[in-house]
C-alpha positions as CSV (number, residue, x, y, z in Angstrom):
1,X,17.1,-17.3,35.8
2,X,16.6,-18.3,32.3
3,X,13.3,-16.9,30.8
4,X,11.6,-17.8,27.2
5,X,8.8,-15.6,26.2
6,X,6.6,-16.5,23.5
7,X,4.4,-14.0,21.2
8,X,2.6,-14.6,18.1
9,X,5.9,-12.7,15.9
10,X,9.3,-12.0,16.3
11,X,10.0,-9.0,18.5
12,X,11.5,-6.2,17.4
13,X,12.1,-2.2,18.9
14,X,10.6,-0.7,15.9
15,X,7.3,-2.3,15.7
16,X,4.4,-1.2,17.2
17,X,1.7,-3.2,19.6
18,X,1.1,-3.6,22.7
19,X,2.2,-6.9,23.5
20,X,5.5,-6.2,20.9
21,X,6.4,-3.0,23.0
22,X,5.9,-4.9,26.1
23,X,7.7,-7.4,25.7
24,X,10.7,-5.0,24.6
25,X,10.3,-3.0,27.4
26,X,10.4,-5.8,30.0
27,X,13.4,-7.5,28.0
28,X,15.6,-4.8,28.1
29,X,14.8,-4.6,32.1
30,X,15.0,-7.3,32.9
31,X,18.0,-8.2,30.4
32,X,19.8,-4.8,31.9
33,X,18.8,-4.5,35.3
34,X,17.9,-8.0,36.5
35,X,20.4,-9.9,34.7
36,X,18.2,-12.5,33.4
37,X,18.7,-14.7,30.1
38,X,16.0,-13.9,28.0
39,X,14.8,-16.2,25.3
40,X,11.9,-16.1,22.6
41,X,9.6,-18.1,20.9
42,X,7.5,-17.0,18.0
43,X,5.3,-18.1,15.1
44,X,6.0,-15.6,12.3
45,X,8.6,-13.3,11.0
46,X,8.6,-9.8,11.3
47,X,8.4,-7.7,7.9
48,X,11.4,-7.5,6.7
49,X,11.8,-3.7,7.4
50,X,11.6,-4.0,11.3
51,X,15.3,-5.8,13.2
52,X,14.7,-8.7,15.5
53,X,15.4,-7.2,19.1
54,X,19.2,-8.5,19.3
55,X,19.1,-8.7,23.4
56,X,17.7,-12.4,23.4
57,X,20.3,-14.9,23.6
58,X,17.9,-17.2,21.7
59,X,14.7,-17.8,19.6
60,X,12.9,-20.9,18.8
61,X,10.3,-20.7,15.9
62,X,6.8,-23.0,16.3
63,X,4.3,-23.8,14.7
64,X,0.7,-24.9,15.1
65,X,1.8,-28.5,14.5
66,X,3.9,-28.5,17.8
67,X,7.0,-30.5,17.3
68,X,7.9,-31.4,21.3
69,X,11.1,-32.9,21.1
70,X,12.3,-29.6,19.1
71,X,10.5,-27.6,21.8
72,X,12.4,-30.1,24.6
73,X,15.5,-29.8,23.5
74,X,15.7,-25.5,23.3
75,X,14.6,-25.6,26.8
76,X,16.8,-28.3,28.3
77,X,19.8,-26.9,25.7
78,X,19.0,-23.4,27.6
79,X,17.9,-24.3,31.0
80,X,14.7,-22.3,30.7
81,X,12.7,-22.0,34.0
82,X,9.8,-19.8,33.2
83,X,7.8,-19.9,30.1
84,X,5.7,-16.9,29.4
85,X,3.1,-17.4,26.8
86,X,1.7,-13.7,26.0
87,X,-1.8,-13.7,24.2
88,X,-2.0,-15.7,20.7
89,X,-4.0,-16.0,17.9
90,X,-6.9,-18.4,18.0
91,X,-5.0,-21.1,15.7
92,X,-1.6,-20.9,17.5
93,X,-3.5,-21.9,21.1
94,X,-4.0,-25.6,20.3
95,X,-0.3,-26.0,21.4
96,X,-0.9,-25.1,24.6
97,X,-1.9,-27.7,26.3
98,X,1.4,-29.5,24.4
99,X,3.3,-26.6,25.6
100,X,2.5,-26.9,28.6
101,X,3.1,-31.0,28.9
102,X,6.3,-30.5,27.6
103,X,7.7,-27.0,29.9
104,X,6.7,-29.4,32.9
105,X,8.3,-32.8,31.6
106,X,11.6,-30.2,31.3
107,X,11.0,-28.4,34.6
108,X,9.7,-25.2,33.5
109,X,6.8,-23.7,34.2
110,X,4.4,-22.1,32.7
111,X,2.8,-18.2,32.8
112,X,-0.5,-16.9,30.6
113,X,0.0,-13.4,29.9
114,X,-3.1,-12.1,28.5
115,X,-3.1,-8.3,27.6
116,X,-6.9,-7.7,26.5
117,X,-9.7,-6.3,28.1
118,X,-11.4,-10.0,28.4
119,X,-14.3,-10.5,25.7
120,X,-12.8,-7.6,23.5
121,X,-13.7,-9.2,21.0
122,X,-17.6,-8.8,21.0
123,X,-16.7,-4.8,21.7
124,X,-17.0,-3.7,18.0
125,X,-18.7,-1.1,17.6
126,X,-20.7,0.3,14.3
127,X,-23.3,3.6,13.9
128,X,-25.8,5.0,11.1
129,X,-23.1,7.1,10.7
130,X,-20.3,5.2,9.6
131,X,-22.6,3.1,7.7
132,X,-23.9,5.8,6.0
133,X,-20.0,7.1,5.1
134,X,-19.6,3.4,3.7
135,X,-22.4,3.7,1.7
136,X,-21.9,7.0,-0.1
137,X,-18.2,6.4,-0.5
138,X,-18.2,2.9,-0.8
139,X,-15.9,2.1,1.8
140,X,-16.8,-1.2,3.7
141,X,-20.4,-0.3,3.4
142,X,-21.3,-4.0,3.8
143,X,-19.1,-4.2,6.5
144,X,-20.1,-1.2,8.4
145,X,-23.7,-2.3,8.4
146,X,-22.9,-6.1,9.8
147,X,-21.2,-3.7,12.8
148,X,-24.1,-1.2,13.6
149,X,-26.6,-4.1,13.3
150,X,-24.2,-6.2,15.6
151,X,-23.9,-3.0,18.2
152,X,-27.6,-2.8,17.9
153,X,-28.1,-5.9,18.8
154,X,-25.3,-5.8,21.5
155,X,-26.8,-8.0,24.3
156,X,-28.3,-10.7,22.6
157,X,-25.0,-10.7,20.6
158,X,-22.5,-10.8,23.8
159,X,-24.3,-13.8,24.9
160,X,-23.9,-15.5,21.5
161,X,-20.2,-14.4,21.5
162,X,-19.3,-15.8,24.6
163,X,-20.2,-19.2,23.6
164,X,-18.3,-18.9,20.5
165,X,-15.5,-17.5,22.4
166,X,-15.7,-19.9,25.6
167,X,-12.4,-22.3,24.2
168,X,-10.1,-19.3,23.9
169,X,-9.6,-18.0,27.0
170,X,-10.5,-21.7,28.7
171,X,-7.6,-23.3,27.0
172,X,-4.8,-21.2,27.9
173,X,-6.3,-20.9,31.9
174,X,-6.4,-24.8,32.0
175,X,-3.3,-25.0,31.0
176,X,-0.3,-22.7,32.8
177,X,0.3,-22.6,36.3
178,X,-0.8,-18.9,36.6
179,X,-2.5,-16.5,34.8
180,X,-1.6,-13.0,34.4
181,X,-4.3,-9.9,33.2
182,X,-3.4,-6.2,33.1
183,X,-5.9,-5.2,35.9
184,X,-7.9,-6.9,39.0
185,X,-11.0,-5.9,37.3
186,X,-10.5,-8.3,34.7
187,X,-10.6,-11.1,37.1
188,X,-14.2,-11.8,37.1
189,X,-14.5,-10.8,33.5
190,X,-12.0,-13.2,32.2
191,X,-13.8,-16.3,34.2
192,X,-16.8,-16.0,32.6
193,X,-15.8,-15.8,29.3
194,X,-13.8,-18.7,30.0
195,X,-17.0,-20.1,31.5
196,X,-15.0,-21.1,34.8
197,X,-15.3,-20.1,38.6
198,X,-12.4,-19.8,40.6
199,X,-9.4,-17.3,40.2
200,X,-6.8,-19.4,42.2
201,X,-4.4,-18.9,39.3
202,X,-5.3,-15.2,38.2
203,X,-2.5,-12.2,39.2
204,X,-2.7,-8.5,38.0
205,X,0.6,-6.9,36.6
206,X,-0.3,-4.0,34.4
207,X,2.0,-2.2,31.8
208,X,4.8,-0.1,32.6
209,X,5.3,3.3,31.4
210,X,7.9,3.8,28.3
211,X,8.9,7.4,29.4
212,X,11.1,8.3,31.9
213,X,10.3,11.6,32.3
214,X,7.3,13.0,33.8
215,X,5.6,16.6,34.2
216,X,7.1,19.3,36.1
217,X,5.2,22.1,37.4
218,X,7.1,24.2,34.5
219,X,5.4,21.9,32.7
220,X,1.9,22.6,33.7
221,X,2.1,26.3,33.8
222,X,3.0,26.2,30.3
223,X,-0.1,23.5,29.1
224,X,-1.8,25.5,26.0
225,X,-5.8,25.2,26.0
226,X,-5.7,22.2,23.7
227,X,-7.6,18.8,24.1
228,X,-5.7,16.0,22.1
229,X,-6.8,12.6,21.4
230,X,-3.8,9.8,20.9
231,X,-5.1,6.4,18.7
232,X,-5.6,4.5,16.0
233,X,-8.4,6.1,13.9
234,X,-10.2,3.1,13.9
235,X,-13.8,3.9,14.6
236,X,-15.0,0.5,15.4
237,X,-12.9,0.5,18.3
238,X,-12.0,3.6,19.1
239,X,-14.9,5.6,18.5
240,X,-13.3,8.8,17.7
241,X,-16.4,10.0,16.1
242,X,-18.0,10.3,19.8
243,X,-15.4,12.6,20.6
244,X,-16.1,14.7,17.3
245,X,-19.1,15.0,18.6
246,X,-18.6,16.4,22.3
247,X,-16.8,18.7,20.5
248,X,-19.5,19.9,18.5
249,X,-20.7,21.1,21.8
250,X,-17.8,22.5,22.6
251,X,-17.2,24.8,19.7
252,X,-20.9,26.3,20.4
253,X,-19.4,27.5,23.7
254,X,-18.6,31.0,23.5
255,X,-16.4,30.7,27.1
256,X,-14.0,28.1,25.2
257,X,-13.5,29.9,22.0
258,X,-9.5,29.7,22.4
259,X,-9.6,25.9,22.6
260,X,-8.8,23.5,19.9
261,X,-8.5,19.8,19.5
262,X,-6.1,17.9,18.3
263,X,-6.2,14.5,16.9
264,X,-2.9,12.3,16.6
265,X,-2.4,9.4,15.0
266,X,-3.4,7.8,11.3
267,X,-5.6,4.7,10.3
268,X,-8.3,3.8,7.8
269,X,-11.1,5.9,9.2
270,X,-9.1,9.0,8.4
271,X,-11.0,10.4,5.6
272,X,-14.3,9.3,7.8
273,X,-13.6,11.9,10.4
274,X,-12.4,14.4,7.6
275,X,-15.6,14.1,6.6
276,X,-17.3,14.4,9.9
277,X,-15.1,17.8,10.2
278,X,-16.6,19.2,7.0
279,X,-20.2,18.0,7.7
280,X,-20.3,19.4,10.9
281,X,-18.7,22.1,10.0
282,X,-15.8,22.3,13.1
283,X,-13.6,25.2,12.7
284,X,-10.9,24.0,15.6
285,X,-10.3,20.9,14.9
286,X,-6.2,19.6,14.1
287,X,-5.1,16.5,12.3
288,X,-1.6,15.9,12.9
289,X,-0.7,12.6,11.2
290,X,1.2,10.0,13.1
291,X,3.5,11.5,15.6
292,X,5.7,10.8,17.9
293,X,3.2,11.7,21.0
294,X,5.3,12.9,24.1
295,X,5.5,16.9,22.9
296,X,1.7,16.6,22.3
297,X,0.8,15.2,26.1
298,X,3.0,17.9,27.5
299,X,1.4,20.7,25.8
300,X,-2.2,19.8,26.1
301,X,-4.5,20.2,28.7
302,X,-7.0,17.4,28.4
303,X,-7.0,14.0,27.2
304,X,-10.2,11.8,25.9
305,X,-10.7,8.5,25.1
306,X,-13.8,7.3,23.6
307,X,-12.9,3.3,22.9
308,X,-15.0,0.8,23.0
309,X,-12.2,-1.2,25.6
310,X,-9.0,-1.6,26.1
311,X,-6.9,-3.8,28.2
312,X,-4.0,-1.5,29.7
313,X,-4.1,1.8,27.2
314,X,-0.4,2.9,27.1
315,X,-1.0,6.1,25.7
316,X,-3.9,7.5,28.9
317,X,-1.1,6.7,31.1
318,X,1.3,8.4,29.1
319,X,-1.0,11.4,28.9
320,X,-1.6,11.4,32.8
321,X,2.5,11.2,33.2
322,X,2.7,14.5,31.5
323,X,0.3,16.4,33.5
324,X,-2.7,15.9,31.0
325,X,-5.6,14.8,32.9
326,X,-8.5,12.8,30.9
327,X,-12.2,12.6,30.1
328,X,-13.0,8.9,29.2
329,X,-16.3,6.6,28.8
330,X,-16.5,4.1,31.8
331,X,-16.1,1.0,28.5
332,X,-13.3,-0.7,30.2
333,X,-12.1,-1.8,33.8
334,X,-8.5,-0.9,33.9
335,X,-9.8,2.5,33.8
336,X,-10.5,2.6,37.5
337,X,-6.9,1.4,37.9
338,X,-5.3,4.5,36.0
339,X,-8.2,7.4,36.5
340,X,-10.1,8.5,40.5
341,X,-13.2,10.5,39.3
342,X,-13.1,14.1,40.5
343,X,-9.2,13.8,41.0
344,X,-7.2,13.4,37.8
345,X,-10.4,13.2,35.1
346,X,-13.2,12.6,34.9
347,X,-15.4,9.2,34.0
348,X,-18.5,9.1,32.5
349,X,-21.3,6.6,31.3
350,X,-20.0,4.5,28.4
351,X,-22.2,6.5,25.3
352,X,-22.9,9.5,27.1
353,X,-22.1,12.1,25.0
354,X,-23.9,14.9,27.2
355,X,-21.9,14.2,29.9
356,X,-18.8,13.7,28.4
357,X,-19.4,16.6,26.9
358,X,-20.5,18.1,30.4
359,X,-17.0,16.7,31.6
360,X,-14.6,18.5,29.1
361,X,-16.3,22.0,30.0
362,X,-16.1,21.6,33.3
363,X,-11.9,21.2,33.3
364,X,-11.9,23.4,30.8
365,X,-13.7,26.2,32.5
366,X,-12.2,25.8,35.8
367,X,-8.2,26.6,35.6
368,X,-7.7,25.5,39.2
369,X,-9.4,22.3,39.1
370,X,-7.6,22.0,35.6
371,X,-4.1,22.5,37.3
372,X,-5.2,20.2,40.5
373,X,-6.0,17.8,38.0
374,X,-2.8,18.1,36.2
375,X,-0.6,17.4,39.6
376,X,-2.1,14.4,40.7
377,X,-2.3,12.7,37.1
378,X,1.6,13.0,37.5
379,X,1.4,11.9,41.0
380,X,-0.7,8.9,40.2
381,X,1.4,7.3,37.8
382,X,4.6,6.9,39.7
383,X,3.4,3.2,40.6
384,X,3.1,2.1,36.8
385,X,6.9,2.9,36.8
386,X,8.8,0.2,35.3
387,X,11.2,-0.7,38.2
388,X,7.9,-1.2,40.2
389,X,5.6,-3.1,37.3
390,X,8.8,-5.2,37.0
391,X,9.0,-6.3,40.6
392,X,5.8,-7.6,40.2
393,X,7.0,-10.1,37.7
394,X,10.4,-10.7,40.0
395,X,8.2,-11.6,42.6
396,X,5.6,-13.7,40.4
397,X,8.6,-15.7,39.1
398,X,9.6,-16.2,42.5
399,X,6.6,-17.6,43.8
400,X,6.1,-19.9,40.5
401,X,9.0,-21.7,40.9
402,X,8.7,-22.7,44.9
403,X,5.8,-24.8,43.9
């Protein structure tokens, strides 16, 4: 079978995103292990300082002016039966519906990967806080107060939003033969943001794992009392601040003294929780810089996320695969996919700091629920395995091209 995906850039090992490290991950699997000619098509370069992924055996670059007969003649010239068009940029999906004309003149058809939370977009999220930062320190400050007015005015907003978003997720559905989201949850959700119905077309295939390994029980006996947090320290989306401030209430505990958190990862709204630290004076609080995160999952003993949503989050599964069980805000769907309440973590209302809060002492307190917890996060994740998230996509190219 001859298969050309199609992302907004070139592909390459070393760069980072979720749809990038997706499609390099199924690539190499199914280029390896299912012995399938993989092909790309992409609108822009990668910088210059990343190297193309050297296992497709062609690319095609497009543009928004959609030139067919080039577009033809690579997937005649290569026999391509699937197309896979993963989630573009607003001004690259006018081709689609040429795309798609032109995969079906040649034979091909066509799959819509999308790999958001549908209606992510609207999810931003701004506080008095960060506005206040911007202000004093003139970072953004303008910028910071269009977000907290917007997340104040959240449901009048979301209606608005989905109007204006109605075309983007429409066009794509109306034009492939099936579309693909990361969890069953987002059926529904991506519908009415497309404004549409029926989910004849809809499948779930969510991301595979990118470790092999997974906890031992050698493993667990040796997780240290830490709590990490994995992201992009971003703050209108991943609300890190939130989890600054559970931990507020975590450092007045005097029964979780020997805990500390750490936070991994780098981004603009760095010096924003450096100052948060200072102001609120935390004492246990870690900032490691971008890491490589697989040493910190398999030494710490919780996990939190605080985003505002996420479509399949990479790095709570990878936490789960190392023993680490989680504390996250009910803000996303996929999150009942990967996390059973009471079993491996805990979910909580979406803005409840109490009971997040609440959450984190509990596992912390309680070393057998803590190790219980640790077990069946391993145990859970077997099925996002790659040999099984892949043979959800043998079996959806299968069934695409009998009809």
């Amino acid at each position: 079978m001859n298969l050309l995906t199609i992302n907004s850039f070139d592909c390459s090992a070393q760069a980072s995103g979720g749809v990038n490290q997706t499609t390099v991950a199924l690539t190499t699997y199914f280029t390896q292990k299912c012995k399938i000619n993989c092909y790309l098509g992409f609108f822009e370069n990668i910088p210059k300082k990343f190297e193309p992924l050297p296992l497709f055996k062609g690319r095609i670059l497009l543009n928004r002016h959609f030139d067919k007969e080039a577009f033809a003649d690579f997937l005649k010239t290569n026999h391509i039966d699937i197309v896979q068009v993963n989630f573009l940029k607003k001004h690259n999906l006018t081709v689609m519906p040429q795309l798609y004309e032109t995969a079906h003149q040649c034979g091909a058809k066509v799959i819509y990967a999308f790999h958001m939370c549908p209606g992510f977009q609207l999810h931003t999220y701004g506080s008095y806080e960060r506005t206040k930062y911007g202000w004093l320190h003139h970072d953004n400050a303008l910028a910071e107060t269009k977000k907290w007015f917007l997340t104040a005015m959240q449901t009048i907003w979301k209606l608005i939003g989905r109007r204006m978003l109605q075309s983007k997720y429409r066009i794509p559905y109306e034009h492939c033969d099936r579309a693909v989201v990361l969890s069953k949850y987002y059926f529904e959700l991506y519908l009415y943001y497309a404004g549409l119905h029926q989910s004849d077309k809809m499948t779930a295939i969510c991301n595979a794992l990118r470790f092999d390994q997974f906890a031992t029980d050698a493993d667990i006996a040796a997780k240290e009392n830490t709590v990490i947090v994995v992201a992009r320290f971003d703050e209108d989306t991943k609300r890190l601040s939130l989890a600054l401030r559970a931990w507020r209430e975590i450092e007045q505990d005097a029964r979780l003294k020997e805990w500390k958190l750490q936070l991994v990862g780098d981004g603009r709204d760095m010096p924003f929780y450096r100052y948060l630290v200072d102001k609120w004076h935390l004492q246990r609080v870690e900032f490691t810089g971008q890491q490589n995160p697989l040493e910190y999952y398999r030494k710490a003993s919780l996990f939190l996320m605080t985003s505002t949503a996420e479509g399949w989050p990479l790095v709570l599964s990878e936490a789960m695969q190392m023993g680490t069980p989680v504390v996250a805000m009910d803000s996303f769907g996929s999150l009942h996919d990967l996390v059973t309440d009471g079993q491996n973590g805990r979910i909580v209302p979406n803005n409840d700091i109490k009971a997040f809060a609440g959450a984190m002492k509990e596992i912390m307190c309680e070393s057998d629920l803590r190790k219980a917890m640790s077990i069946c996060a391993v145990e859970s994740t077997h099925e996002f395995e790659m040999k099984h998230v892949a043979a959800k996509w043998l079996a959806l190219f299968d069934e695409i091209q009998k009809f």
